[in-house]
Structures are given as structure tokens and as C-alpha cells.
N, C-alpha and C positions, 0 to 999 in steps of 0.2 A: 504494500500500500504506500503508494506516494502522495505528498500533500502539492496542491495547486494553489497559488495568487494568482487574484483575476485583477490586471490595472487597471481603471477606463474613467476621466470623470463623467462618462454618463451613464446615470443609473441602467436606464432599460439595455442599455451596450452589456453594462455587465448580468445584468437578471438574465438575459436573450444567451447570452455565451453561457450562465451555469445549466441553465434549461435544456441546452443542446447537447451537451457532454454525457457522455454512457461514461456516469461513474464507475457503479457498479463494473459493469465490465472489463474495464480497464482496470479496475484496483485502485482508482484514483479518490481525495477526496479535499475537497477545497477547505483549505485551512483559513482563507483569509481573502477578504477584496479590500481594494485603494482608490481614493478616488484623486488622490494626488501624489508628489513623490513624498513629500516628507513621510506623512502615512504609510505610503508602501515600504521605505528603506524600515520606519519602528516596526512593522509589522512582521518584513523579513529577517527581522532580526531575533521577533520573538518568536516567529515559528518554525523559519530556515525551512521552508517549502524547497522544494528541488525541481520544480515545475512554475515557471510564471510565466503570463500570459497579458502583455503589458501593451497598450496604445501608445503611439510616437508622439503625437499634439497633445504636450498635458499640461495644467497649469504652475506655470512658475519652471517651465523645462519639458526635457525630450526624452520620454519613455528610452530610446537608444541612451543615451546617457544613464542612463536608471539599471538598464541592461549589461552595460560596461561596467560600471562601478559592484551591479553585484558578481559578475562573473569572474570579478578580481579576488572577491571573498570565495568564490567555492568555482573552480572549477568546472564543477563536470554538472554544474545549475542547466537545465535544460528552456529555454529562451524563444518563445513565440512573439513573433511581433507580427502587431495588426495597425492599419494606419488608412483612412478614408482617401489616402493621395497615394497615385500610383506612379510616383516618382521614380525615378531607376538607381539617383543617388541615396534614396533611403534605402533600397532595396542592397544596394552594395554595400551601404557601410552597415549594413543590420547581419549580414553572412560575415563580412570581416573582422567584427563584434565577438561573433562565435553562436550568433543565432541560429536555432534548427529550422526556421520556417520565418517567411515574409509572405502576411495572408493580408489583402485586400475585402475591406466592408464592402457590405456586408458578409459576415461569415457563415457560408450553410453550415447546417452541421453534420452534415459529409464531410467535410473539410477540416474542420476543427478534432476532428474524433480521428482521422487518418493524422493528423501533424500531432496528436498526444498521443497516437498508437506508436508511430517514431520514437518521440523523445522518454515513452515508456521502455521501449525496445533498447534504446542505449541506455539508460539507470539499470536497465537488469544486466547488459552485459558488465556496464561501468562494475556493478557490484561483484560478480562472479571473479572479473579481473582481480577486484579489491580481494575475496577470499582464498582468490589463489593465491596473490603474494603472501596475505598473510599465511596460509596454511604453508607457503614456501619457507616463510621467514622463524616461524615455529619448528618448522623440520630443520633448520639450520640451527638454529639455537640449540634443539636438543640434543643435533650430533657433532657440534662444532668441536668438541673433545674428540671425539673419537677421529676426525677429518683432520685434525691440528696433528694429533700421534700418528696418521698414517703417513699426514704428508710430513713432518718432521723423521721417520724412519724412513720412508725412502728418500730422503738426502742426505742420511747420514749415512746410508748404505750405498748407495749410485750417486752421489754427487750434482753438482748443476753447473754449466757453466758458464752463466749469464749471474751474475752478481748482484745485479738490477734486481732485475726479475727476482732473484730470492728474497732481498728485500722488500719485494711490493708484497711478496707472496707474502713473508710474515706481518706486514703489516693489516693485510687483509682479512688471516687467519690471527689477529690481535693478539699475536706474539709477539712479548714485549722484550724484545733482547735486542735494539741500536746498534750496537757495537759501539767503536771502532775496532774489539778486540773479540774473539769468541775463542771457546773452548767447550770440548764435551767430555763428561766424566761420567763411566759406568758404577755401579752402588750394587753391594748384593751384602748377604749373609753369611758369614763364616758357615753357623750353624739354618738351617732351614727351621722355622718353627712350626711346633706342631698344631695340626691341623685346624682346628678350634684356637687356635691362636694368629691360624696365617695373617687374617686380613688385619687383625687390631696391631698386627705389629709391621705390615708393611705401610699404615694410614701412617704410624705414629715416625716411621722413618721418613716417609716423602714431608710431612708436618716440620719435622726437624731440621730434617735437612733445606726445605724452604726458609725456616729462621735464621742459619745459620749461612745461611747466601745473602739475606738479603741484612744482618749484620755485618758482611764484609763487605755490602756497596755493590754485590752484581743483582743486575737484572737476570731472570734465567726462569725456565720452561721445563719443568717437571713430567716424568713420565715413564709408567711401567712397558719394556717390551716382552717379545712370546715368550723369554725366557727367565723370567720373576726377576730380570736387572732394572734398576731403577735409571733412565735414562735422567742427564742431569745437561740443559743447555746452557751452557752461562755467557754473558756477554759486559765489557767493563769499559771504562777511559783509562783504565790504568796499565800504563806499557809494564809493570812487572804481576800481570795477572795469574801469571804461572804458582809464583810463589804464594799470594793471597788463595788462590783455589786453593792451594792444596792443607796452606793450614786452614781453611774453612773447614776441609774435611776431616782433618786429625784432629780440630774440634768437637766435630760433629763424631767422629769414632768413640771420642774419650766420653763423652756426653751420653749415647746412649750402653757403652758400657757399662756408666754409671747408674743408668736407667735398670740395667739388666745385663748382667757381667756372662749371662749366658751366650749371648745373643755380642759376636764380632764382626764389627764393618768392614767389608772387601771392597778397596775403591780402586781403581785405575782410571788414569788420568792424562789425556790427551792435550800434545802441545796448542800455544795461545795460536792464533791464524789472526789475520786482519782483514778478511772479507768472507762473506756468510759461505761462497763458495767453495771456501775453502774444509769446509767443516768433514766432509769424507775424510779428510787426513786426519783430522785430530779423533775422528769415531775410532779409524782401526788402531789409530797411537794406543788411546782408551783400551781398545779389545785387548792388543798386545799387553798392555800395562798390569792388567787384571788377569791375564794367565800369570803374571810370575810371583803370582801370592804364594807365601811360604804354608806353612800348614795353619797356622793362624790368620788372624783377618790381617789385611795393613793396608796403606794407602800410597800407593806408588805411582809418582807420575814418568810419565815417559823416559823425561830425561836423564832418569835415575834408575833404568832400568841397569846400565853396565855398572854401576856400583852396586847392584842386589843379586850379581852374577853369582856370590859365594855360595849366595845362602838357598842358590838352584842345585838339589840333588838331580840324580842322574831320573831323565824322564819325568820332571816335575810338571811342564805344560800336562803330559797325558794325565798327570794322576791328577790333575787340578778338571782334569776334562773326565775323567772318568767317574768322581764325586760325582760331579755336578748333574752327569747323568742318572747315577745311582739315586741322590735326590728328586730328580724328576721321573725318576721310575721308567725308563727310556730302557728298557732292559734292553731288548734285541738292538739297541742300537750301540747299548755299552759293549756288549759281548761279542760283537764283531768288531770294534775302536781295539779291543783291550786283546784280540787274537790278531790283530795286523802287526800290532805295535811288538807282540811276542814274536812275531814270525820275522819281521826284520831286526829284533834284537841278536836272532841267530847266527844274522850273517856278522856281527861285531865280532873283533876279540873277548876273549873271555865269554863267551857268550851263554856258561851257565851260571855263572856268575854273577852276570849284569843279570837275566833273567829272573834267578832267584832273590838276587837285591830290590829287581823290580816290583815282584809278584808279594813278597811278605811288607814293602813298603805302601804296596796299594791296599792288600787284606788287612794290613794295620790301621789303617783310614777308615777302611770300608767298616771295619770291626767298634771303631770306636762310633761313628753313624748308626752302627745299630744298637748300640748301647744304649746310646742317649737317647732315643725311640723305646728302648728297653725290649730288645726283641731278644729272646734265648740265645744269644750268640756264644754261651760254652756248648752246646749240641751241636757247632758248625766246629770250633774251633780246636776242637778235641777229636776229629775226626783222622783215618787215618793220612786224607790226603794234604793235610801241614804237615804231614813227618817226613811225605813223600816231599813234601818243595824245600824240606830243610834238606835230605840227605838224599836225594837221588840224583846222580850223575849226569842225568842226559833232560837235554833242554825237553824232548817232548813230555815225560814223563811230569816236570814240573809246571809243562804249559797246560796237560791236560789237568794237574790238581785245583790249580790255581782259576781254571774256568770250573770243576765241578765245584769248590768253594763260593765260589759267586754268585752258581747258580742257584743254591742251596738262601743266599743270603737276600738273591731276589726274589725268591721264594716266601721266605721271614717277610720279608717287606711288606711285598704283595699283599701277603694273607692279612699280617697285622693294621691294613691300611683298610681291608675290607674287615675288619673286626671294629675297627675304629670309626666308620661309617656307619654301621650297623644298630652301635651304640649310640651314636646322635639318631637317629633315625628312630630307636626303642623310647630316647627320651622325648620326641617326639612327640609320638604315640601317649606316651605315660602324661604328658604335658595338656595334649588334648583332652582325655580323658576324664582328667582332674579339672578341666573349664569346661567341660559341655556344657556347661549351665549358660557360659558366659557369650551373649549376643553378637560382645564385638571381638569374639577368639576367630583370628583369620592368620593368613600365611607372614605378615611381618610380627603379628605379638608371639608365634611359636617360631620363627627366627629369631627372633630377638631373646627367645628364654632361655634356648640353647647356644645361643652365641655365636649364630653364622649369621652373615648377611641375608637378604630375603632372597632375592636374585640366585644365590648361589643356593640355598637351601630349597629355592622351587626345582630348580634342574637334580639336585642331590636325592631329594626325595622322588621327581619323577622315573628317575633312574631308578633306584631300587626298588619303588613299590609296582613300577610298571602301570600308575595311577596318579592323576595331577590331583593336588595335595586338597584344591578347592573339591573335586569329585568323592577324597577318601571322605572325607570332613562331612560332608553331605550323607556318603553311605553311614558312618557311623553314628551320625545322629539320628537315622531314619532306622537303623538297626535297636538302636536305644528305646526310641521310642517302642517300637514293638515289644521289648521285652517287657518294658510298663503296662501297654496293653495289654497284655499277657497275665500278667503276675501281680498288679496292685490296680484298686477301686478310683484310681485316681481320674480327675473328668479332661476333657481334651484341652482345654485352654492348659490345665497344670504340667499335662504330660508335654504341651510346646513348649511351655516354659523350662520345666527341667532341661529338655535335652535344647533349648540354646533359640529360639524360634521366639524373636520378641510378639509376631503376629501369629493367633490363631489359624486365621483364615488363610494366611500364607503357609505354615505350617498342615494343614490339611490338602492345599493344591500339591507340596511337593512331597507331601507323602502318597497322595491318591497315584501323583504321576511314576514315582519310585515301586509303589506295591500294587499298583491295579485296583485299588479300593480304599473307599477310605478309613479312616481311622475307626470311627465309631462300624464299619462293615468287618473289618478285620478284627474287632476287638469281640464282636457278638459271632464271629466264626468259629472260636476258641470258647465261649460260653455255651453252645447249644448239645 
């Protein structure tokens, strides 16, 4: 429904124009007549009609004038002009105005009702437009994160090499890092934490580590990649940005050690660059940087790699890549990394040697990971085949102990990861059980009891129950309620109540629809 001003100082001009108009039909409906401009401008102001239908000769000025002035305030004002003189300079500057129609008195109304079927015809498109952008502009907003990390990884992995263009792009994606100076820093966990604790402690790391940037003066762009590394982008005026990164970070280590001395920060740190496209260089410095962590967490920047040469035993990159996998439970992919790397130790000197140094320096890693998970790791470790990679002489013998050990401990893993799901899932269960009553028990207040995000606990439980958590939730109250019916005198309004159903009546629709009958039919099936 759109509203119409009708302008004309003559009465019967304007009574004759609303008489003609098929309101109804068009959706239209006259908010307002004027019989002069003053009038018209206070009236369009108080009703903001988007339809006016204005005479040229009016007193005290010229409907076109009146035309122009409001089409200044709105745009997409839709604008019929009528005028007793059939001049061809009114008719020209009444279209140049931005007027839909120059109609000649008298107006049939034929005529009038096809020039409002137009300027209806544009208000619905004008709007459609208008909801598409906005529905655009919403869908941008929503995922402007997730379009910011995709297109910030693939530059820091493939590069760009228009330097402009990177800039306009962060500017675009209102990524606030200027430069003159940038650099990227990878962030990970010595220890991985456990599962019911992942997310509260990866929030509290990006959290932290944003304080502790923006106390040393960098701008920077936070961000987790596929593989739980906290992408870190930072950008400065200061020519020795190298060194402030990197004590940011061995603040930020020391800080959340302190936080939880469990829990060591693994940083690598890519050298400073002086143009955004330069940033693929300092991504792989970074990658590089963070393989040469020793067994504990540390924070090494690039340029320090040849000074922490010492403290590389022999095949540290693999065993650093072989954790990593074993944390991400990448079994089949560890176990083919960890037989390549045996199979070319062979061809080294000493090569039972380096093998055996290899394989009890990885199972000693791997062994303390499962520890701290608390998985039975003396039942692997007391097996024959540790005896076999302390004392057997030949390199295959100790390549094959050393892979049935692992397999054994991906196993451990495995299992205790699905024990550990099982158990959030059971309290679940136990969580709803104990609120059926409660109206407003939905999928974020039983994420939130047990301590997982909702997101993640809709996918966690649809995955195990092989049922979305809104359907169990529903079976289970409609299961309850039958058992009441069943087995106590209680009347229908009380049994919606107990089992969580603030309405009756609603509570009857979706049980009738769930059991083929309703409540009060199923409850007298069980009585007769």
C-alpha cells in the first residue's frame, strides 16, 4: 500500500482526480490533498506519501518547483504532473525533473489509473531492489569473518603481486593493519587441551594475544587456520618491528603460563616485509620458525633460527610433525610420514642407530601425549616390541616395532576420544532429563551445561545419536508424557506441563501428530 498527494488549488480538480483513481486496486490510498505549496511541502512532510500528483499553475509558484524540491528529499518519490497548458517547455522540464508522466486536463481516468499503474510498478520494483541489497548486505555482514580468513589464507599461502590491490582489498574487507611494516606469526599449543576445554582455551589465547598486540602498538588481524594455528597478522610504523613482535609474544607465553603452566605457547615468527605483498614470505619464515620448536613450547623468530640449531636433535622437524598429527588424530597420515622418514633413515650411516635414536625419541613424545590424556600407556609400553627397538640389530625389525607401537597408541587415542564423547553426550541426556519440566531447555542451555559451544555440540550430538538434538528432545518429551498417561491420574494441561509444553493445546497437536491420537484417546486405550 502506497500513500498519494493530490496538489491542485481547485477543489472539484482534486475531488474529480480522487473519484477516478481505483484505489483499491492498485493498493493505493490518499494520505493527503494541497491546495497550495506551503500546504503540500507541511503535509509531505508529515506523511512522506511516495506518490504525488501535483498541478504546474499554483499559487504563490510552480507545482515543477514543488516536484524538484521534493525529489531532492526522496529519491525514488514517484511524480505526476498535470497542467491545463500544453506547452512542450513544461512538458520537458517536468521529464528532466525526474517526473513519471506529463498528463494534460482534463484527466480521464483511463489515464490517470495507467500513469499510477506505472509509478506503482516502479515503488515495487524500487523496493524489491531495496531488499535485495539489504538481504545482500546482511549476508555480508554475517560472513565477512569467514571471507576476511579465507581471503587472508590464501595470501599468505599464494601471494599477490599487485601491492595496491592488497591494500584496497584489506581495506575493503576492514582489515585494519596500514603498515608500513607487516609480519605474520603462527601461535599453537605445546600441549593440545582436552576436549571440553578446546574452545575456552583457544577464545582465551586469541583474547590475549589480541591484548598483548595491541599493548605493543601493532594493528593486527587474528585468526584460526585448518590446522588449530592461531594465525597472527600484524602491521607497525616501527622499523624494528621484529624485535617488539617477538617480545609481545614471550609476553604473551609467560602470561598465559601463568594463567595455566599446563598449557605452552608455540610461536614462530616471520620476518618484518614492507609491502602487504610481500606477506607469503614472512607466512612460510613463520611455518619454518615453528617447526624448530624444541620439545617444549618457545617462540622463535626467523632470524634466530641458526642460533637454535643446537638445540635440533636429529629429525626434530618430523617428530614436531609427527605430534602434531598424532594430536589431530590424522592416523593414516602419521603412519605413512613416520615409514618414509624410516625408510630413508636406512640409507644414512649408522643407520640402526639413527633409526633406533629416532623411533624411542618419537615413542617418548608420543608416550608422554598419552599420558596427559591419561590413556593406559604401560599396556603399550611394556610390550615386547620396545625390547625389540632397544636390542634388535637390523633396521627393519625396529621399523616394524616402532609402527606396531603407534598403532597400538592410535588405537588408545581413538577409543578414549570416543569414550570421551560418549560421556558429554550421556550428560546430555542426564541434563535433559532432569529439565523436562523446563519450557525454555533447548540446544544452547544443554551446550552450555556441559560446556561445549552450541554449534559444535549440534553437529557432536547429531553425529552420535544419528538424530538432531531438536527431534530427540521432542521424542523424549512425547515419550514422557505417555508414561504419565499410563501410570498416574494426572489431567492433560498437568501432564504438558511436567514434560516441558508451556501450551496445552500445543502440547496435544504434537503429541496427536507424534502418536496418531490424542492424548486423552491414548490414555483411555490403556484404561478399557
Amino acid at each position: 500500500m502506497f500513500d498519494v498527494m493530490i496538489i491542485d488549488d481547485e477543489t472539484d480538480v482534486r475531488e474529480r482526480l480522487a473519484s477516478n483513481i481505483d484505489w483499491s486496486g492498485l493498493s493505493l490510498q490518499l494520505a493527503a490533498q494541497a491546495a497550495d505549496l506551503d500546504t503540500a511541502r507541511e503535509l509531505y512532510l508529515l506523511h512522506q506519501p511516495k506518490i504525488i500528483i501535483t498541478d504546474i499553475n499554483m499559487p504563490m509558484g510552480s507545482g515543477l518547483d514543488l516536484a524538484q524540491e521534493l525529489l531532492e528529499l526522496d529519491s525514488s518519490l514517484q511524480c505526476i504532473v498535470i497542467t491545463g497548458y500544453g506547452e512542450l517547455s513544461y512538458a520537458q522540464r517536468a521529464l528532466h525533473i525526474g517526473a513519471i508522466e506529463f498528463l494534460l486536463k482534463p484527466v480521464l481516468p483511463q489515464t490517470i489509473n495507467e500513469s499510477l499503474t506505472k509509478a506503482v510498478t516502479r515503488l515495487e520494483k524500487l523496493r524489491e531492489q531495496e531488499a535485495s541489497l539489504e538481504n545482500m548486505r546482511q549476508l555480508w555482514e554475517e560472513n565477512l569473518d569467514s571471507v576476511r580468513d579465507a581471503y587472508l589464507g590464501n595470501l599468505l599461502r599464494l601471494g599477490e603481486k599487485n601491492a595496491d590491490a592488497v591494500k584496497k582489498k584489506l581495506l575493503d574487507l576492514q582489515i585494519d593493519c596500514p603498515g608500513p611494516y607487516y609480519s605474520v606469526a603462527l601461535l599453537t599449543l605445546d600441549q593440545q587441551p582436552a576436549l571440553e576445554h578446546y574452545e575456552s582455551v583457544c577464545l582465551l589465547m586469541e583474547k590475549q594475544t589480541g591484548a598483548f598486540l595491541r599493548e605493543a602498538g601493532f594493528r593486527y588481524y587474528l585468526f584460526f587456520d585448518s590446522h588449530f594455528r592461531l594465525t597472527c597478522l600484524v602491521s607497525s610504523r616501527a622499523k624494528n618491528m621484529d624485535n617488539l613482535f617477538e617480545a609481545a609474544l614471550l609476553k604473551l607465553k609467560n602470561h598465559l603460563q601463568f594463567i595455566n603452566d599446563s598449557y605452552s605457547l608455540c610461536a614462530g615468527i616471520g620476518a618484518a616485509v614492507s609491502s602487504p605483498d610481500l606477506l607469503k614470505d614472512s607466512f612460510a619464515q613463520a611455518k619454518a620458525a615453528l617447526s624448530f620448536q624444541a620439545d617444549k613450547g618457545s617462540v622463535i623468530h626467523y632470524k634466530n633460527i641458526s642460533a637454535c640449531e643446537h638445540l635440533s636433535p636429529i629429525g626434530r622437524h618430523t617428530v614436531h610433525d609427527l605430534r602434531l598429527l598424532f594430536l589431530q588424530k590424522k592416523y593414516s597420515e602419521l603412519e605413512t610420514r613416520l615409514s618414509e622418514h624410516l625408510e630413508a633413515l636406512e640409507s644414512q650411516e649408522n643407520s640402526v642407530s639413527q633409526i633406533r635414536a629416532f623411533s624411542l625419541k618419537l615413542l617418548a613424545l608420543l608416550s608422554g601425549e598419552c599420558s596427559r590424556q591419561e590413556l593406559p600407556i604401560d599396556q603399550i609400553m611394556s610390550s615386547v616390541d620396545l625390547l625389540r627397538i632397544f636390542s634388535s640389530p637390523t633396521c627393519q625389525d625396529i621399523r616394524d616395532s616402532t609402527l606396531a607401537i603407534l598403532r597400538q597408541m592410535n588405537y588408545l587415542q581413538s577409543h578414549h576420544a570416543s569414550n570421551n564423547i560418549n560421556h558429554l553426550i550421556s550428560l546430555a541426556k542426564d541434563y535433559m532429563l532432569e529439565h523436562l519440566r523446563d519450557a525454555d531447555l533447548c540446544l544452547n542451555t544443554v551446550s552450555e551445561a556441559i560446556g561445549l559451544s552450541s554449534s559444535y555440540f549440534c553437529d557432536l550430538f547429531h553425529r552420535t545419536e544419528h538424530i538432531s538434538f531438536s527431534n530427540y528432545l521432542k521424542v523424549l518429551r512425547i515419550n514422557h508424557a505417555k508414561t504419565l498417561l499410563r501410570t498416574t491420574n494426572l489431567k492433560i494441561f498437568e501432564i504438558a506441563d511436567t514434560v516441558g509444553f508451556c501450551n496445552a493445546r500445543y502440547f496435544c497437536y504434537v503429541f496427536k501428530k507424534e502418536v496418531k491420537k490424542t492424548p486423552t484417546e491414548y490414555q483411555l486405550s490403556f484404561k478399557q
